[in-house]
BALOVEX-133384 format. One record per residue (C-alpha): residue in one letter; x negated, y negated, z negated. Coordinates in nm, 3 decimals. Example, Ala and Ser with C-alpha at 12.3 -4.5 7.8 and 13.67 -1.06 7.14 Angstrom:
# residues 2
PT;A;-1.230;0.450;-0.780 $
PT;S;-1.367;0.106;-0.714 $
//
This chain:
# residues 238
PT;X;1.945;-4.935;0.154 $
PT;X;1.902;-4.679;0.429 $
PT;X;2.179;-4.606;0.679 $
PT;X;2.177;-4.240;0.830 $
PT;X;2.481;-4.210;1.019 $
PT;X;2.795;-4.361;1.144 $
PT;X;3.028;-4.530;0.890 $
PT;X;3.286;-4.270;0.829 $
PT;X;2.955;-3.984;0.819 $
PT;X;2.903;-3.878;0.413 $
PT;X;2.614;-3.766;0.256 $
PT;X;2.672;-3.383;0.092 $
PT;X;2.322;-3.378;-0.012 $
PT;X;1.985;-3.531;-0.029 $
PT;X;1.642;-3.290;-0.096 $
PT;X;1.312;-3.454;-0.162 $
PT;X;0.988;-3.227;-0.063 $
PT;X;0.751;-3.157;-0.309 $
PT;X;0.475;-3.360;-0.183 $
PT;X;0.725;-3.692;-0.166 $
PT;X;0.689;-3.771;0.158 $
PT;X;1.045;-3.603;0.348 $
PT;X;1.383;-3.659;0.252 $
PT;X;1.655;-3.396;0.415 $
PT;X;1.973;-3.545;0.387 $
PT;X;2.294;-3.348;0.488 $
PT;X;2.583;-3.518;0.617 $
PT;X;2.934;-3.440;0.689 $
PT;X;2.826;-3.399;1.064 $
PT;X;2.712;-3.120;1.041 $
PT;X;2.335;-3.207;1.103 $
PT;X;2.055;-3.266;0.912 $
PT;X;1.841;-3.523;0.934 $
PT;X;1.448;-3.530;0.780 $
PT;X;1.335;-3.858;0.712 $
PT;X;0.968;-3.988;0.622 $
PT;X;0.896;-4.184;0.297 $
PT;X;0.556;-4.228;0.382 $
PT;X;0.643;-4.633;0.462 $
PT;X;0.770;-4.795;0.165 $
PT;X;0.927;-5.092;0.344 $
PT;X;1.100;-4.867;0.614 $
PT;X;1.244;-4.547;0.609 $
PT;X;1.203;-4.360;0.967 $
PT;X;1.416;-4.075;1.063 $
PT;X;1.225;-3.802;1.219 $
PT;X;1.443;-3.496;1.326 $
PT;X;1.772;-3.360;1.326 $
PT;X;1.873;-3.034;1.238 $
PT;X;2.169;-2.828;1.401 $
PT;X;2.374;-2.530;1.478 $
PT;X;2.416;-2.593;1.851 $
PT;X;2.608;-2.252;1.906 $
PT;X;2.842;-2.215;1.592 $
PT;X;2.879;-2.626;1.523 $
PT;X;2.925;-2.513;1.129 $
PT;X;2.842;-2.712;0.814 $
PT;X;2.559;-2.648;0.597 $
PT;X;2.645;-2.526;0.225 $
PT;X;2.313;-2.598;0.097 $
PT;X;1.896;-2.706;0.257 $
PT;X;1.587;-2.740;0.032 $
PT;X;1.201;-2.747;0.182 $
PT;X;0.939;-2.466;0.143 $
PT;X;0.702;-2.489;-0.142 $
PT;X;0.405;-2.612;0.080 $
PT;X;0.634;-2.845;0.250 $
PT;X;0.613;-2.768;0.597 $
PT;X;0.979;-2.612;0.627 $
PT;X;1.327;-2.659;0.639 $
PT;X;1.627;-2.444;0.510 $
PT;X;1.937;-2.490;0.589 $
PT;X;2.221;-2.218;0.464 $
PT;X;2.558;-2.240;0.686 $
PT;X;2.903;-2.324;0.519 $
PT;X;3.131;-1.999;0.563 $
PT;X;3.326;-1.758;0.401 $
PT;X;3.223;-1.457;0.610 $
PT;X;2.896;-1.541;0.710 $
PT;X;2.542;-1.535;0.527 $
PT;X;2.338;-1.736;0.798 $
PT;X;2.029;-1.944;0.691 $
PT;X;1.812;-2.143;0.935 $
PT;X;1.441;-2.207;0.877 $
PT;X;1.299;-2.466;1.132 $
PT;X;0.947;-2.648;1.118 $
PT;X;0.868;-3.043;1.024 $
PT;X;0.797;-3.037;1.416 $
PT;X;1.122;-2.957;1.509 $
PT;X;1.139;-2.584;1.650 $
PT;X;1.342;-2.340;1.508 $
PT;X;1.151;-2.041;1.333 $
PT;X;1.352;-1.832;1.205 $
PT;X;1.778;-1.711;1.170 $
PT;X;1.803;-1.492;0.869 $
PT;X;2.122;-1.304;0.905 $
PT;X;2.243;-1.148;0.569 $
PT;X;2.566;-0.922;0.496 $
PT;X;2.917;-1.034;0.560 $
PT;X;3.014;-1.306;0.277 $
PT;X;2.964;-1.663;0.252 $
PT;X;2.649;-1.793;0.080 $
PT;X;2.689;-2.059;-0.211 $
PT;X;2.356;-2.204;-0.249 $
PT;X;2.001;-2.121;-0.159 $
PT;X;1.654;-2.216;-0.296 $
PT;X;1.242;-2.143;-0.191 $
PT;X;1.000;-2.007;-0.440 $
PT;X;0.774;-2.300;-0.566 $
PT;X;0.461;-2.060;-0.479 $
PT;X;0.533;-1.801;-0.265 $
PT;X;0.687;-1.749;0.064 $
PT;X;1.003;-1.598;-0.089 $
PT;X;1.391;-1.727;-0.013 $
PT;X;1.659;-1.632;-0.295 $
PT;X;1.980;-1.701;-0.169 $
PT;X;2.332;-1.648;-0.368 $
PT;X;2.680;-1.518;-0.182 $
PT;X;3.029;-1.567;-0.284 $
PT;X;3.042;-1.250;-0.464 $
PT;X;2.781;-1.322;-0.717 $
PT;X;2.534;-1.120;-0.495 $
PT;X;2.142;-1.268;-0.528 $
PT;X;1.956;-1.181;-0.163 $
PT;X;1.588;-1.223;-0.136 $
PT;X;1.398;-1.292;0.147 $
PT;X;1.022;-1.226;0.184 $
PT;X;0.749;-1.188;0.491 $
PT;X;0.701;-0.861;0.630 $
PT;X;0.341;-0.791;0.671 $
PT;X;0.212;-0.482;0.835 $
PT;X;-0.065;-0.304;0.691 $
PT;X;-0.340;-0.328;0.999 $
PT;X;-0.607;-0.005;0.894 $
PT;X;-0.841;-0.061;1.162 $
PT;X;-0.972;-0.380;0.999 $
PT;X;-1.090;-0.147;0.719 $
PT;X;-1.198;0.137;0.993 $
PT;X;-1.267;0.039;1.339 $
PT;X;-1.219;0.406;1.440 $
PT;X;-0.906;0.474;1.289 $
PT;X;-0.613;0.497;1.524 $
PT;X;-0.281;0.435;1.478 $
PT;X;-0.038;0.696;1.551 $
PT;X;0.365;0.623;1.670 $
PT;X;0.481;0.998;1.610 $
PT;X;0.374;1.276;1.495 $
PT;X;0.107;1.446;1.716 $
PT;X;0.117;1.864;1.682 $
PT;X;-0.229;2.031;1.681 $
PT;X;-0.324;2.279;1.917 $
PT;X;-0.574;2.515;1.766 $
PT;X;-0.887;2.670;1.986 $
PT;X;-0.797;3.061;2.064 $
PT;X;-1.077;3.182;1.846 $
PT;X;-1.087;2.893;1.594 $
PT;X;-0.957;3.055;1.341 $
PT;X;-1.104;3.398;1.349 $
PT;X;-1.333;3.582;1.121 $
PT;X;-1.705;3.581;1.255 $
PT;X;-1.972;3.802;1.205 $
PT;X;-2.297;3.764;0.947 $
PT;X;-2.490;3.823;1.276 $
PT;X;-2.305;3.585;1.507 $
PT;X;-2.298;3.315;1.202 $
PT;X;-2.709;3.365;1.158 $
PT;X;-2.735;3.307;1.526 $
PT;X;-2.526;2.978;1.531 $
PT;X;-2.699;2.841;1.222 $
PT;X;-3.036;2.900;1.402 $
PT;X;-2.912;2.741;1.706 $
PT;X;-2.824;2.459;1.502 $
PT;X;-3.157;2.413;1.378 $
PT;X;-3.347;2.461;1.657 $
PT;X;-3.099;2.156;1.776 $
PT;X;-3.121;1.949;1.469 $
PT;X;-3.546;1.994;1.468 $
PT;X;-3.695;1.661;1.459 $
PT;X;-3.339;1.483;1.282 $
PT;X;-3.335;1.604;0.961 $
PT;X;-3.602;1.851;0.807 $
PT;X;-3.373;1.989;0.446 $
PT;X;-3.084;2.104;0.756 $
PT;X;-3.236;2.420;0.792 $
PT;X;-3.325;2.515;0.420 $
PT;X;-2.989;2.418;0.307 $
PT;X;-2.765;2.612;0.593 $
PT;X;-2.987;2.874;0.514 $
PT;X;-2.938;2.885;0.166 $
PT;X;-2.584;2.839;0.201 $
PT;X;-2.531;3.138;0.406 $
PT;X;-2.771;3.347;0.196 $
PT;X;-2.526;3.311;-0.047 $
PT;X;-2.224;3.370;0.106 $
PT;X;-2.332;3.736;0.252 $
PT;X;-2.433;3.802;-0.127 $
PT;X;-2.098;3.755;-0.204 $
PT;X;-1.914;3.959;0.059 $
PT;X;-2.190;4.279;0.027 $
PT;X;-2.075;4.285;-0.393 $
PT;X;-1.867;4.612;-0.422 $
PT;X;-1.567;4.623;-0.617 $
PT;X;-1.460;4.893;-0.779 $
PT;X;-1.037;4.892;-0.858 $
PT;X;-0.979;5.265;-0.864 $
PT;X;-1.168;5.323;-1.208 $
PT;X;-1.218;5.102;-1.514 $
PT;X;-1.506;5.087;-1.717 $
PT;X;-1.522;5.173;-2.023 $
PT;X;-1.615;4.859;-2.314 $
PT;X;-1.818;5.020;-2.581 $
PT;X;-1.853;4.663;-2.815 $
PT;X;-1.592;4.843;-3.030 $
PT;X;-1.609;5.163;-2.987 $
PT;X;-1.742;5.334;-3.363 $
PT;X;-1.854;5.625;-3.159 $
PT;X;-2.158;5.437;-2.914 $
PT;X;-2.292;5.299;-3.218 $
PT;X;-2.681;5.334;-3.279 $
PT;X;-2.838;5.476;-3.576 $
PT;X;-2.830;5.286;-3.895 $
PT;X;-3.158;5.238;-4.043 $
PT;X;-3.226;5.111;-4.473 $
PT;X;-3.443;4.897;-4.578 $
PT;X;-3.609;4.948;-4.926 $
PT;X;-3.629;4.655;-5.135 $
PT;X;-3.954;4.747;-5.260 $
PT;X;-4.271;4.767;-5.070 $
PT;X;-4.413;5.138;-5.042 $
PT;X;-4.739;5.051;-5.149 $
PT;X;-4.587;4.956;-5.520 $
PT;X;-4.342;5.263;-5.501 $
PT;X;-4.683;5.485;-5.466 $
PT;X;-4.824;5.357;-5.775 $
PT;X;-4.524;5.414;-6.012 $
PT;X;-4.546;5.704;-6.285 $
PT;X;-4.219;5.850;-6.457 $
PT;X;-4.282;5.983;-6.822 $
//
């Protein structure tokens, strides 16, 4: 037998943590009280759990699935409150949920989720926000508040000359001597081709004319004997 309060205090609920070793018992108080099961003999209460600021009952409390928190959901008909404190002691976390009373509330057995139930019938669940950190993945990537709008260089954007371009991509070579040796052949090549393509002429004001069909562009037609000439030579007609 294990006394947790004053006479006229009565239990509302009792929650066992998954690895046996806590009890949370909630009493008529208005606290709740974690006590160790580790000693067989003697039951030791370690902490008490509270709402120093409202002074309300607790509806429902249950333990996280790895056992090293406390939930406690407040008894009210307007207010969705739960309380998540430590084993320690200090209070981690108020979850504050829309404007109706909460009728029971329960922790995933594997994850870190909280599913809580209102008056209305109305399932809530509660998860961890995490925030996606990219610069682990790319230590020069940098995060950005707001939108940032680019300024564009004056010239940037403006069509360049074959003779300006060859005189940039030689500059660039001369720089890049000694780094990579294909550089040059490939800008080269590249740029080769692109002057081929803007010196191709175009013709739109007359249409050529497609003689695959046409019965009148057709060559000669040549026959074919049969029969060899040399045996068409030796034939005699009576």
């Amino acid at each position: 037998q294990f006394k947790v309060a004053s006479s006229n205090t009565t239990v509302k609920q009792i929650e066992f943590s998954r690895n046996h070793r806590f009890m949370l018992v909630s009493s008529s108080d208005k606290v709740l009280r974690l006590i160790s099961l580790e000693s067989t003999n003697l039951y030791q209460q370690m902490r008490e759990y509270q709402d120093s600021v409202n002074r309300m009952h607790w509806k429902k409390c249950c333990f996280s699935s790895n056992n090293e928190y406390v939930v406690g959901g407040m008894n009210h008909k307007s207010i969705h409150s739960i309380f998540i404190w430590s084993v320690s002691g200090s209070l981690v976390k108020d979850l504050e949920g829309p404007k109706e009373g909460l009728v029971d509330v329960v922790w995933h057995p594997l994850r870190p989720i909280i599913v809580s139930i209102s008056f209305t019938g109305v399932i809530y669940v509660w998860t961890a926000y995490f925030e996606e950190n990219w610069s682990s993945f790319a230590p020069d990537f940098q995060e950005l508040e707001e939108n940032l709008d680019y300024v564009e260089d004056e010239d940037e954007f403006d069509a360049k000359d074959s003779d300006n371009e060859n005189q940039e991509v030689n500059n660039n070579n001369n720089n890049n001597i000694g780094r990579n040796p294909y550089k040059k052949i490939k800008t080269q090549q590249e740029l080769n081709d692109k002057n081929s393509e803007e010196e191709e002429f175009v013709d739109v004001d007359h249409n050529d004319r497609i003689t695959e069909f046409s019965s009148d562009e057709e060559e000669d037609l040549f026959c074919f004997s049969a029969i060899d000439d040399r045996y068409v030579s030796n034939v005699k007609f009576g």
